[in-house]
N, C-alpha and C positions, 0 to 999 in steps of 0.2 A: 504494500500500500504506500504511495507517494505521501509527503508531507503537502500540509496546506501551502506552503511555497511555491512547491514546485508543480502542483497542478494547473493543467490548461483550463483559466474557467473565462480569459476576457477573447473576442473575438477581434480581429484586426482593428477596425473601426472603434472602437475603445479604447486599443490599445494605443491607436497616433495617436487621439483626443486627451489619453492620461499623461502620455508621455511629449508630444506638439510634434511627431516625426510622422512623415507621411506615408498612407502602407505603401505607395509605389517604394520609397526606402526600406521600410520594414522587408518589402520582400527581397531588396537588395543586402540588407545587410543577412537576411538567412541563405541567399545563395552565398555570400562570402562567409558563411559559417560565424559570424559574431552572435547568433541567437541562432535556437532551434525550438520552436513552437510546435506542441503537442498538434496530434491532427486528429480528425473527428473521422470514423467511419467513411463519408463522405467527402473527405478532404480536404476540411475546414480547420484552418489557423485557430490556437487555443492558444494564447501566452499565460504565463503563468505569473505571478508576482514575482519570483525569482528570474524570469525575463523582462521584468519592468524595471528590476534593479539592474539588471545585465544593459540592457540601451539609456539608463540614466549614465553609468558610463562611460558608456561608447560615445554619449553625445560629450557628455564635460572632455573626453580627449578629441572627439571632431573639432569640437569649437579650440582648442589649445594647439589645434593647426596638425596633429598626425593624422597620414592616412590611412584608410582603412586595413591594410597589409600590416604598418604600426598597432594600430588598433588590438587585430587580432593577438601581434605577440604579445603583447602586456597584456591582455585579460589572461591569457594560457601562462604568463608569469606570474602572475598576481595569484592565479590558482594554484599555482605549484605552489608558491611564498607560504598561502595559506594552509596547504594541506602539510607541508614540513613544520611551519608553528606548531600546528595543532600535533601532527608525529612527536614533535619535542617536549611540548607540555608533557603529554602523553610519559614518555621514557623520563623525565623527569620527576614525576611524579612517582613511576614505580621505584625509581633509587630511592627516593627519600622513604618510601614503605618497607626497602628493605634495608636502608640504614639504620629506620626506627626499629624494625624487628630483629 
């Protein structure tokens, strides 16, 4: 089961309106892989709140002048960054359980 996050529940059309990007972009930036919106039986765009944080962004680095090729590698940096903190808390946290024990 997905978390509430990461479910597809807004449709394109809410999603430019939440976010001020237009789907003609929306669908440019999922063919360049910067977002990947859930899809419906029929083949309808789902984004999820966790893609509404993914093109807030994307946009705060368009408007800071990189381009989308830019783009991508910093969010896939930004993800690694993240998942090695989290690794390291992680490993830090069992030393100090088996320093204390």
């Amino acid at each position: 089961m997905s978390s509430d996050r990461s479910r597809g529940v807004f449709g394109i059309s809410v999603t430019s309106e939440l976010t001020g990007i237009g789907p003609q972009t929306l669908r440019l930036y999922e063919q360049r892989g910067l977002v990947t919106p859930q899809r419906t039986a029929g083949g309808t765009r789902r984004y999820s709140q966790a893609d509404i944080d993914v093109l807030g962004r994307v946009t705060e680095l368009v408007n800071a002048g990189v381009n989308l090729t830019g783009v991508k590698q910093i969010l896939e940096l930004e993800s690694v960054n993240r998942t090695l903190r989290e690794e390291n808390a992680m490993l830090r946290s069992e030393q100090q359980v088996r320093r204390a024990g």
